[in-house]
RORO-376304 format. One line per 3 residues: number of its first residue (from 1); their letters; for each residue x, y, z of C-alpha. Coordinates in Angstrom, 1 decimal, always signed. Layout:
! RORO-376304
NUM = a = X Y Z | ...
! end
This chain:
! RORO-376304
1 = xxx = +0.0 +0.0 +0.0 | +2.8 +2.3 +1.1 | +4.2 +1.4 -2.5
4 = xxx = +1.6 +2.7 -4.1 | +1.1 +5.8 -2.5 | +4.8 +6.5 -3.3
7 = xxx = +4.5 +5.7 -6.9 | +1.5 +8.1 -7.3 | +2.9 +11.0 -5.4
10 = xxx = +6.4 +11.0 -7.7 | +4.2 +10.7 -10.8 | +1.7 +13.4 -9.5
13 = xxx = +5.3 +15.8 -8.8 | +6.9 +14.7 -12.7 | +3.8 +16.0 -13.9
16 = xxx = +3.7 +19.4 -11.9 | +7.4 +19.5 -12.5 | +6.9 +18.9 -16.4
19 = xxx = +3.5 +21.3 -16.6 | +5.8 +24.1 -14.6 | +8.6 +24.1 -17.3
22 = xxx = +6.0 +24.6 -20.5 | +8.4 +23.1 -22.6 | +5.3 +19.7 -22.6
25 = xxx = +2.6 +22.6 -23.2 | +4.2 +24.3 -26.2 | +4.8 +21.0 -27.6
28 = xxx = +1.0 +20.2 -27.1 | +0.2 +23.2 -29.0 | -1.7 +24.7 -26.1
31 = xxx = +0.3 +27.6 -25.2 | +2.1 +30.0 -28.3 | +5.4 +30.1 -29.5
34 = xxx = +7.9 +32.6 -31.2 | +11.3 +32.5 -33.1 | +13.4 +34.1 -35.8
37 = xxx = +11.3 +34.3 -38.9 | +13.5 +32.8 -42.3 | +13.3 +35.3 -45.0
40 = xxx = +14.7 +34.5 -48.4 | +16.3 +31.0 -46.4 | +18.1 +33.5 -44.3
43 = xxx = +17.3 +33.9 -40.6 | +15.8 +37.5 -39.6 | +16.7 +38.0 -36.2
46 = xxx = +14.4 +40.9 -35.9 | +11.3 +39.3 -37.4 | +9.5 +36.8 -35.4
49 = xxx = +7.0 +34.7 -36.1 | +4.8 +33.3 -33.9 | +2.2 +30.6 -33.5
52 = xxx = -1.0 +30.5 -31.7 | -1.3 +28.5 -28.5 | -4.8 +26.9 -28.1
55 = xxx = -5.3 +28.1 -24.4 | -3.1 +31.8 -25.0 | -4.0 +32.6 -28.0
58 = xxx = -1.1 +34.8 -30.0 | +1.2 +36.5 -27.7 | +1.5 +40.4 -27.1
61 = xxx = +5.3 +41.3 -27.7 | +4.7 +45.3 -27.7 | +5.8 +45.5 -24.5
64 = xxx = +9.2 +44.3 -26.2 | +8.9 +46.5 -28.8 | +7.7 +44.8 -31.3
67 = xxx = +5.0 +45.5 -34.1 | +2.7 +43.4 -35.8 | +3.6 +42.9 -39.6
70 = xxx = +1.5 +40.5 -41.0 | -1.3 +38.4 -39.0 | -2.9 +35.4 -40.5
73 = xxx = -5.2 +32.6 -39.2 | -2.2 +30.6 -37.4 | +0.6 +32.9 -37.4
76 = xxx = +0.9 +36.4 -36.7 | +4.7 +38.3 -38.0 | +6.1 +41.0 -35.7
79 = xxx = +9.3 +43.2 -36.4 | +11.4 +44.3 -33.3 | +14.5 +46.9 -32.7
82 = xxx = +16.0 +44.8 -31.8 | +16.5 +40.7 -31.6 | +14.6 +38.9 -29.2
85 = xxx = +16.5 +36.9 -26.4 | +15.9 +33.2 -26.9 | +15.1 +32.5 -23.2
88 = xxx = +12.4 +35.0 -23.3 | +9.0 +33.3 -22.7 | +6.5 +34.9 -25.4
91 = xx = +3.4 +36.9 -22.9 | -0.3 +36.9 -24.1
! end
């Protein structure tokens, strides 16, 4: 019994662990995701394009100062100043 109960509570903390990071999330489609647009086959680091997340919905980047380009049914184009940091988590 005590087996059990040990088995379920590391499973139950994987999954907070693995919901926490949003890596499993973005990979669902359910939250939206940005990176370097390609333009010409050559990476833009100041254009990004972004997908949208089923629960978000596309994400806001003016606060990064960003503006919207081109928006389409499933991906919406923004052009920065300057180049986005990787590690930065797209808000919406």
């Amino acid at each position: 019994m005590l087996l059990k109960i040990l088995i379920v509570g590391a499973l139950a903390i994987g999954l907070m662990a693995a919901i926490r990071d949003g890596r499993v999330l973005r990979d669902a489609g359910l939250l939206s995701t940005c990176g370097p647009a390609v333009v010409n086959g050559k990476q833009d680091a100041t254009l990004e394009s972004c997908s949208k997340g089923r629960l978000d919905g596309f994400p806001d980047l003016t606060n990064k100062s960003c503006v919207l380009v081109s928006a389409r049914p499933n991906r919406q184009y923004w052009r920065c100043e300057a180049p986005l940091v990787s590690s930065q988590k797209p808000t919406g």
